[in-house]
N, C-alpha and C positions, 0 to 999 in steps of 0.2 A: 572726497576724503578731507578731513578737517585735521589739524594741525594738534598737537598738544603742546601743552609748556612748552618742552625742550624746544618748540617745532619742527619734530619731526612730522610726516603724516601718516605714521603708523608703518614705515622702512624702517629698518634697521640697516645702521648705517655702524662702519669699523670708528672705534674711536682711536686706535694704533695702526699703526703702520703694517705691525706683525697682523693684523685683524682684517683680513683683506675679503672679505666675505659677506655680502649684501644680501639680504632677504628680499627678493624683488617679489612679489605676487605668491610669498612662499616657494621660489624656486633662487638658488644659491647662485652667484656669482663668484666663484671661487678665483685662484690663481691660476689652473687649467682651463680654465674657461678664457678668462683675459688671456692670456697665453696663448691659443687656439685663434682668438680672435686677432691679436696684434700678427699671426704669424699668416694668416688670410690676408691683412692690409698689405704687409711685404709680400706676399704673393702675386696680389691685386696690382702694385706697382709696380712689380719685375713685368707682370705681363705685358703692360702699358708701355713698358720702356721695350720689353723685346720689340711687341706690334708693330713699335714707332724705328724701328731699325738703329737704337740709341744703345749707345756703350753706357758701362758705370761713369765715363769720365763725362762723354757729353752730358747726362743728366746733372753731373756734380758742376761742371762747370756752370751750367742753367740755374743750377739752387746755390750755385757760391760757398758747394760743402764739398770735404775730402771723396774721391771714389770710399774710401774704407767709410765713412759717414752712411752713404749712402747701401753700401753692401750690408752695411750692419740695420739699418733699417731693412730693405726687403728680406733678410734672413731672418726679423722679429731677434737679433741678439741685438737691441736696443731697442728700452722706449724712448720712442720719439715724442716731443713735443707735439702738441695739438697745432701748432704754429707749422712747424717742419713739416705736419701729416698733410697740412691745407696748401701750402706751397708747392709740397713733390705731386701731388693731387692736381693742383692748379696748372703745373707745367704740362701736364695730359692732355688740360681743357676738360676734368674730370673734377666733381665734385666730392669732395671729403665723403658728406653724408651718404652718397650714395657705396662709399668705399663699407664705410661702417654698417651699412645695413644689410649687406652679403657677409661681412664677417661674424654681424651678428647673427644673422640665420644659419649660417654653418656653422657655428659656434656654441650659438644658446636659443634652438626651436623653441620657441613659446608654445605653440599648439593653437591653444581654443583661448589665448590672451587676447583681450577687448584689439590691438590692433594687429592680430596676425590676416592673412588674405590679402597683404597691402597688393 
């Protein structure tokens, strides 16, 4: 895909804030979808922390954030930093990426998209 002026490469991308809605391959990334998917990653790391026999505090102490920091993250009632996601991720021994890409397949199936089958 080649680029035009703006450079974009033929995405539509929000130019607001209020405009939170990407045309990826023709299928929409709306706010319920983000939504769905940040509420997967707080799920993804309550598990992590249940498996691990870890309270809110011991995790929060480990990341150097309040227990309420971190409840607010696994409940998805805050977004978190990309920074925050790779640290709470990290203390698992668990990687980001692979957080993100269960939340994005629960979140936003692609179907027959050049990389689905991963």
């Amino acid at each position: 895909m080649t680029a035009d002026a703006s450079g974009q490469d033929g995405r539509t991308c929000p130019t607001k804030k209020s405009e939170r809605t990407v045309d990826v391959f023709e299928r929409p990334v709306d706010d319920p979808t983000i939504t769905a998917m940040l509420a997967s990653i707080g799920r993804q790391a309550r598990d992590a922390r249940v498996e691990r026999g870890w309270y809110l505090s011991d995790l929060a102490m480990r990341l150097e954030l309040s227990p309420s920091v971190v409840c607010r993250l696994e409940l998805a009632r805050r977004e978190a930093s990309v920074h925050q996601l790779i640290t709470v991720f990290a203390a698992f021994g668990l990687r980001l990426g692979d957080a993100l890409r269960v939340a994005e397949d629960e979140a936003f199936p692609l179907g027959s998209a050049p990389w689905s089958g991963r």
